[in-house]
N, C-alpha and C positions, 0 to 999 in steps of 0.2 A: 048277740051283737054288742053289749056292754061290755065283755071281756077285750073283744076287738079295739072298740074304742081306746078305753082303760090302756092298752098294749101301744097304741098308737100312740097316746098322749103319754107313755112312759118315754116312749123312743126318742119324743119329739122333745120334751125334755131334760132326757139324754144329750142330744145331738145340741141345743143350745148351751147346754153347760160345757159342750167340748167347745163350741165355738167361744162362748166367757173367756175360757181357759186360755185357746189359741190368740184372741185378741188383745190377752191381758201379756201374754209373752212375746210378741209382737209389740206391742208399745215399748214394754222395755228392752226387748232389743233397740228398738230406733233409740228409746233416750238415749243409750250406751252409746252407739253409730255416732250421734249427733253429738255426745261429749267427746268423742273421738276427733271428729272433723273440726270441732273448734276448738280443741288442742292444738292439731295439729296447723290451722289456720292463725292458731297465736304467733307457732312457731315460723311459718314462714312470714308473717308480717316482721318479726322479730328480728329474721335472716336479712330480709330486705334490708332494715333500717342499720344492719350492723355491715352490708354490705355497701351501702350510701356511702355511709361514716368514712367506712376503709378507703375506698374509691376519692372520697375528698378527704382526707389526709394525704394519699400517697398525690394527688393533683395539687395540694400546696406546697409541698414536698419539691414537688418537681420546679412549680414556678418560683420559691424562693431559692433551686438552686440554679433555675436557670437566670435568674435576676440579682444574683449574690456575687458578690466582688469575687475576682479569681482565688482561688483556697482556700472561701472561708469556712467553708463544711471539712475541707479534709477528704483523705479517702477512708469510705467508711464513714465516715461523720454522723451520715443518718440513717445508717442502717439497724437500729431499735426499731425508729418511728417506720421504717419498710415492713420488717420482720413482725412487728406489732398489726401494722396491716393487713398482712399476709394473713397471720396466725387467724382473725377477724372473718376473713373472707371463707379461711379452713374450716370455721366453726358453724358458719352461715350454710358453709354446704352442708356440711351434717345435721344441721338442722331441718335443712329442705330434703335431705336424704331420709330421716326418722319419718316427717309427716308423710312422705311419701310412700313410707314400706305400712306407716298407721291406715291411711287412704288402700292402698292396695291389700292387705289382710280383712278390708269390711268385704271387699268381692270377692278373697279365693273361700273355698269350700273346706273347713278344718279337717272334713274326714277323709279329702285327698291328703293333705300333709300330717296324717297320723301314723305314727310306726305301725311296723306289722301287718 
């Protein structure tokens, strides 16, 4: 019955050091996950705020040309300050575009998307 024993408390063991192991790989997974997510939560704060910006630019934009003596912009006149906007707004989406494909890669499963 000692060898029984002995066998049992190898196994048991055993089986605590797999679980060590698995819970030691499993934390860092999540730290990774979680440096992941608040990347990519930099980034859309980021988006936001460059998105704000553009939004009121191209809103003062508009009221100083609808408040502006007749010609004084010109045609074209402000189309830096548009195009600068624009570009702003382009860059915000790619931003929210990156955190989002970062967010969606913690859920898919790597060994569906592996060659062969």
């Amino acid at each position: 019955m000692g060898k029984r024993t002995e066998g049992r408390e190898d196994d048991l063991e055993r089986r605590e050091a797999d679980v060590t192991t698995r819970e030691a790989a499993l934390a860092e997974r999540t730290e990774a996950a979680q440096a992941i997510l608040g990347a990519a939560d930099e980034r859309d704060a980021s988006a936001d705020t460059r998105d704000a910006d553009a939004d009121k630019r191209e809103n003062d934009l508009d009221l100083a040309e609808l408040l502006a003596p007749e010609d004084e912009y010109g045609y074209g006149g402000d189309w830096p300050e548009r195009r600068n906007a624009s570009l702003d707004r382009g860059h915000a989406k790619d931003d929210r575009t990156a955190s989002h494909d970062d967010r969606l890669a913690l859920t898919e499963d790597p060994a569906e998307n592996a060659p062969g």
